[in-house]
Wavefront OBJ file of the C-alpha trace (Angstrom):
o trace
v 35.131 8.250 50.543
v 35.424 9.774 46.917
v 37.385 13.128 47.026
v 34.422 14.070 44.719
v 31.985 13.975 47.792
v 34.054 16.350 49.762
v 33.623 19.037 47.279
v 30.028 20.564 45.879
v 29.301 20.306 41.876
v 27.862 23.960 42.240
v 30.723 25.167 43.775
v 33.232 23.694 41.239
v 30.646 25.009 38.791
v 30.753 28.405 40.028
v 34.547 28.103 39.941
v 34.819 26.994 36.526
v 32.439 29.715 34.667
v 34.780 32.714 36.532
v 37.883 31.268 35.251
v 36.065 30.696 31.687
v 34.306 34.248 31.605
v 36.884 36.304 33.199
v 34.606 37.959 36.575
v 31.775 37.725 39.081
v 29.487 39.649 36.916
v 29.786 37.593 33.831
v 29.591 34.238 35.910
v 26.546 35.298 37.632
v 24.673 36.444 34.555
v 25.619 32.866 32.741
v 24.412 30.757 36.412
v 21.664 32.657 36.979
v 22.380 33.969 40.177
v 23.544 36.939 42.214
v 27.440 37.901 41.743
v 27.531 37.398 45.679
v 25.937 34.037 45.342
v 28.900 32.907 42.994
v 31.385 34.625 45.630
v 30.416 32.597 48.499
v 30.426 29.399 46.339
v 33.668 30.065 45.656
v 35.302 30.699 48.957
v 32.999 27.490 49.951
v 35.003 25.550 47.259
v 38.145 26.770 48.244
v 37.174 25.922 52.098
v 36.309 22.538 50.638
v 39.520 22.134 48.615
v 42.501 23.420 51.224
v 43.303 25.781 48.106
v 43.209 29.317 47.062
v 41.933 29.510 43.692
v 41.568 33.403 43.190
v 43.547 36.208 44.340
v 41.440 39.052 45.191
v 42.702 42.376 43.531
v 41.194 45.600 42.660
v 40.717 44.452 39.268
v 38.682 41.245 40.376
v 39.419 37.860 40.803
v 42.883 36.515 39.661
v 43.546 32.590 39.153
v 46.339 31.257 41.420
v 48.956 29.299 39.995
v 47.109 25.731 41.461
v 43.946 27.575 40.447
v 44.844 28.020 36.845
v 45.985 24.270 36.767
v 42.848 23.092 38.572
v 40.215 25.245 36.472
v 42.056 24.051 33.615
v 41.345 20.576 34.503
v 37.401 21.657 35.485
v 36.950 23.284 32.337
v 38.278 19.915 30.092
v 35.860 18.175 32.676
v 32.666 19.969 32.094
v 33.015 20.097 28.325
v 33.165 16.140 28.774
v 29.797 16.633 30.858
v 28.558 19.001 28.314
v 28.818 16.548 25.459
v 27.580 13.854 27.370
v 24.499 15.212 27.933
v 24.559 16.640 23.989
v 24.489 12.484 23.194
v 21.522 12.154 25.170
v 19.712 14.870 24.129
v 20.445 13.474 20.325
v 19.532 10.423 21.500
v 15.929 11.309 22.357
v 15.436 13.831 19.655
v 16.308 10.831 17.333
v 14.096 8.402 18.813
v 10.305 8.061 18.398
v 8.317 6.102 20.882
v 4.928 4.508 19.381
v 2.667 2.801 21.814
v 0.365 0.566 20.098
v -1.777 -2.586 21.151
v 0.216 -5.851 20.940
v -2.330 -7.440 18.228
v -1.878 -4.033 15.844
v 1.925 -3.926 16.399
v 2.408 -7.812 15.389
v -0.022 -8.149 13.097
v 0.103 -4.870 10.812
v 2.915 -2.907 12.028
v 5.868 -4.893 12.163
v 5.784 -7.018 8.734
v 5.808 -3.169 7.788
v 8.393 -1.238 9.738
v 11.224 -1.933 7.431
v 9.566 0.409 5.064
v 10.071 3.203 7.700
v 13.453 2.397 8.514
v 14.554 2.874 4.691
v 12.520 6.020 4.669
v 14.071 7.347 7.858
v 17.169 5.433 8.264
v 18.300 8.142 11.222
v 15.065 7.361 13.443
v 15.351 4.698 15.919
v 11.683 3.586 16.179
v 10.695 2.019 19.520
v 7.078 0.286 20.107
v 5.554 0.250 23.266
v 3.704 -2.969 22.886
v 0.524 -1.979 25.400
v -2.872 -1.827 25.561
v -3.309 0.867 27.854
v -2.786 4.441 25.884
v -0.074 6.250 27.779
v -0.046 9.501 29.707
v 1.393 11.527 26.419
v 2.022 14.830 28.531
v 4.001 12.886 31.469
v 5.776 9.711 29.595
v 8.610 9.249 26.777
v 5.703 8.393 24.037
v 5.455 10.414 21.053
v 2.596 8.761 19.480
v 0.094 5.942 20.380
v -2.432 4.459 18.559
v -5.325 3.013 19.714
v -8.738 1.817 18.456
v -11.759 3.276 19.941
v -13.975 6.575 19.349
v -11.163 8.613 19.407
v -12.587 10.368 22.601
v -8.927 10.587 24.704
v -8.973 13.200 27.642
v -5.575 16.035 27.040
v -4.690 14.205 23.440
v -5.022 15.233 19.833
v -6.601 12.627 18.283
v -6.661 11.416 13.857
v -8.782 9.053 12.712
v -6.421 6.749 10.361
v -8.970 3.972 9.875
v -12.735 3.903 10.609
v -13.069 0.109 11.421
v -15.078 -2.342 9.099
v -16.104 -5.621 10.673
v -16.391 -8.687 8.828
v -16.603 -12.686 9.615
v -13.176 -14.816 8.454
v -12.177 -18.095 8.391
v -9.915 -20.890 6.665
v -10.473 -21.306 2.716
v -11.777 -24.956 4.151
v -14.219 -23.329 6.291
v -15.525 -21.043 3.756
v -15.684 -23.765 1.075
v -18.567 -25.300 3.553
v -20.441 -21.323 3.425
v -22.834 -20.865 0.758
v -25.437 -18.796 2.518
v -25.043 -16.800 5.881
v -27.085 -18.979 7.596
v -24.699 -21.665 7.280
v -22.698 -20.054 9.828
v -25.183 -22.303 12.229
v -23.255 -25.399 11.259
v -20.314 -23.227 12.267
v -17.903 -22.621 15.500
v -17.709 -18.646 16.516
v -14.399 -17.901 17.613
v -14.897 -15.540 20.399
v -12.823 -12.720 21.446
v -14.211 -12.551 25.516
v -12.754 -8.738 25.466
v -13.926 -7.557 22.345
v -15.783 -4.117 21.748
v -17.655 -5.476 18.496
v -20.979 -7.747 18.101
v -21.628 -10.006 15.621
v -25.485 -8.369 15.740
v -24.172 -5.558 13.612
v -22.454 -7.560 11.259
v -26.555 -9.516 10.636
v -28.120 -5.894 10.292
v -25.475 -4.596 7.969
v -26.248 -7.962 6.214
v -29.640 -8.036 6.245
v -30.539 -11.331 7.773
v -31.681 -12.491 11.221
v -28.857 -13.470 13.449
v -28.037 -17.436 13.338
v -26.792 -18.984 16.402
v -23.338 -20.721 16.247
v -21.827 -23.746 17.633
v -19.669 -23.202 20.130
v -16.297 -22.739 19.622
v -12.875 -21.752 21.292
v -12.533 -18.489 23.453
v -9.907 -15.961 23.680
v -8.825 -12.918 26.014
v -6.743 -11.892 23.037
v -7.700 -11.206 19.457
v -4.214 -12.065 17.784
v -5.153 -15.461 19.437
v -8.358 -15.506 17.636
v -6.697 -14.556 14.527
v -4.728 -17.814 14.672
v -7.510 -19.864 15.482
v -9.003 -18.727 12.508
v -6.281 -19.338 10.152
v -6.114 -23.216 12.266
v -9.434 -24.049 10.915
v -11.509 -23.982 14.160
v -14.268 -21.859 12.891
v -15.158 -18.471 12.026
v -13.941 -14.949 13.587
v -15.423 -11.608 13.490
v -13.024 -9.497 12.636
v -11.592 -6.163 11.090
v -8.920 -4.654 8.397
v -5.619 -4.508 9.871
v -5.781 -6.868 11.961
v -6.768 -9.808 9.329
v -4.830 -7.664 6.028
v -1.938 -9.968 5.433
v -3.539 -12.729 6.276
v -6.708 -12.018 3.671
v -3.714 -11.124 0.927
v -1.923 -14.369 1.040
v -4.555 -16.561 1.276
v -4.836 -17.983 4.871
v -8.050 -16.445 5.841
v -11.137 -15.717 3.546
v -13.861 -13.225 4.286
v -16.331 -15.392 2.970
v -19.765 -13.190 2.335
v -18.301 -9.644 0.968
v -20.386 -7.610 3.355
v -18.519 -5.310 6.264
v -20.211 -3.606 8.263
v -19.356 -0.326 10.074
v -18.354 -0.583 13.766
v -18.694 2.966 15.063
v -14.897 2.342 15.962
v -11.507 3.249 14.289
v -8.002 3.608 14.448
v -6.498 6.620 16.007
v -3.069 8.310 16.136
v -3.108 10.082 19.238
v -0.118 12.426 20.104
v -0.135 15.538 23.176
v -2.168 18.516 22.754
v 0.020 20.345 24.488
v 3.830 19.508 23.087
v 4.820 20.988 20.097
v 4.511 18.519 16.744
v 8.565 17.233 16.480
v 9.614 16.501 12.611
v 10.010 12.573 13.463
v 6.420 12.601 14.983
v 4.995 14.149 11.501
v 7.339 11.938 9.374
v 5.486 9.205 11.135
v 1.963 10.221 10.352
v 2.538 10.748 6.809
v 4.641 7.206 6.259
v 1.982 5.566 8.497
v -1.064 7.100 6.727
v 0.576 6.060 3.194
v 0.656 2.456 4.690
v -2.952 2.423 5.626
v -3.871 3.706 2.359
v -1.975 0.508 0.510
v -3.971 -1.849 3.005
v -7.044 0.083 1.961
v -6.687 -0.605 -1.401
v -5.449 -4.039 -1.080
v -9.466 -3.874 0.830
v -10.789 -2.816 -2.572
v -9.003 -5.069 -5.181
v -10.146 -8.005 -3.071
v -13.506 -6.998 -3.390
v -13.270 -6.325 -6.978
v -11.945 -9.855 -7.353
v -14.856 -11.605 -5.091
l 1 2 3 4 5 6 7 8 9 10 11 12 13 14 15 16 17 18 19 20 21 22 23 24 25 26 27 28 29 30 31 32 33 34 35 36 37 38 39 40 41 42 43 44 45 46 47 48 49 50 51 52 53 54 55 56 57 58 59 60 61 62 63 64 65 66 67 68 69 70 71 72 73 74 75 76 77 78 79 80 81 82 83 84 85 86 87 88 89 90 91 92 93 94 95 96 97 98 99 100 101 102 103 104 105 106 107 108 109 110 111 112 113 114 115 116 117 118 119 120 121 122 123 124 125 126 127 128 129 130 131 132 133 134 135 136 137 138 139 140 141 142 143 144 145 146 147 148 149 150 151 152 153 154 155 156 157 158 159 160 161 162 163 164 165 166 167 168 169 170 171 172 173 174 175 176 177 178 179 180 181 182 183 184 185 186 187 188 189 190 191 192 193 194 195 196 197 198 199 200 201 202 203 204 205 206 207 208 209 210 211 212 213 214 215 216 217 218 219 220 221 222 223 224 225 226 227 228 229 230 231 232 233 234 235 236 237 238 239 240 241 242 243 244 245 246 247 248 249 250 251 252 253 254 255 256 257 258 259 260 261 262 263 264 265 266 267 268 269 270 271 272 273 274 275 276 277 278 279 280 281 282 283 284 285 286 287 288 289 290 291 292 293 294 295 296 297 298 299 300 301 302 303 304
């Protein structure tokens, strides 16, 4: 058995902050307890050790000789504990926790990050790659992100993007779409869990709906994304999650109509905690980022 076990961290505790402050009085006030509280920790310790550590004298409690060598010791000990703690604390303070969904974090995020990283070189950014938005009162997130109404119960919720849905699809796809009824010649690529319909997309465009061919189907919509980009037919989509992919070329948005989804992108963060510096570094590097994919939106459309 450890010689540790034998002896009780309050009690070496107790022993430690007399010898530091110099009385019962002083050591109580610092602990937070009653002066006779810290008295009967110390006898305890002492019971516990086989050891006098304190003479009792008028004056108040005098170290021993073994108890001036042994607080000595205790004191070199807790300032190790002290600053051990101090690295953790740092450690969290300089450490923001993002939750995002998987397809926002791989497909707009991360080719992106790096940006962040130069901006705020002492931030260690972790992602929580989920889909479900995280209990931001209770967890180790700072900030999540999520796409929806921006209706969470006990969070503070910014809209960053009001979502925009538009069809996609391989330049050699596209090359085949000269009307939107084409599209009936045309495979849909289906995400099974989306939240958006292709029937707002027709009104926003003006035309009937056209029924597709049927085409591959996905639980996930960075798998649709690829599909798209594969050539296997065309993909209702939205901004961030088809940006880079629009910019270099892979995937057109063949008709230049987008139509609004009654959805967005939301930073979400606790309405109760207190707003850290990290957390608001974060909104204002992330909101300049969204801003730069907006108008990367626009000068497409200006070149269609």
């Amino acid at each position: 058995m450890s010689l540790l076990n034998r002896v009780h961290l309050n009690g070496l505790r107790a022993v430690e902050t007399v010898a530091r402050l110099g009385s019962l009085a002083a050591a109580a006030g610092e602990l937070n307890v009653s002066a006779s509280a810290v008295s009967q920790q110390i006898k305890r310790t002492e019971k516990q050790l086989g050891q006098a550590l304190f003479e009792r004298t008028p004056g108040g409690l005098v170290a021993t000789e073994f108890g001036a060598a042994f607080t000595a010791r205790l004191g070199a000990g807790f300032r190790e504990l002290a600053q051990a703690v101090a690295m953790a604390d740092e450690a969290s303070q300089c450490t923001l926790v993002v939750s995002v969904a998987p397809a926002f974090a791989s497909k707009w995020l991360l080719p992106r990050l790096s940006r962040h990283f130069a901006r705020h070189p002492n931030v260690l950014l972790r992602i929580d790659a989920s889909g479900r938005l995280a209990d931001l009162d209770r967890s180790d997130v700072d900030v999540a992100i999520r796409m929806g109404d921006g209706k969470w119960p006990g969070g503070r919720a910014e809209l960053l993007l009001a979502q925009e849905i538009f069809p996609v699809c391989a330049p050699s796809i596209a090359a085949r779409l000269h009307s939107i009824e084409d599209l009936a010649h045309t495979c849909a690529i289906t995400d099974e869990r989306s939240m958006i319909s292709w029937d707002s997309w027709f009104g926003a465009a003006g035309v009937e709906p056209v029924t597709f061919l049927k085409g591959a189907r996905f639980t996930d919509p960075m798998l649709c994304l690829e599909s798209a980009i594969a050539g296997h037919g065309v993909m209702l989509a939205w901004q961030l999650l088809t940006a880079d992919a629009l910019a270099d070329g892979r995937l057109v948005a063949p008709f230049g109509v987008r139509a609004e989804s009654g959805l967005g992108y939301w930073m979400v963060t606790s309405a109760t905690k207190s707003e850290s510096r990290k957390v608001r570094d974060f909104k204002i590097w992330i909101r300049e980022e969204i801003e730069a994919t907006t108008a990367q939106f626009r000068a497409l459309d200006s070149a269609a």
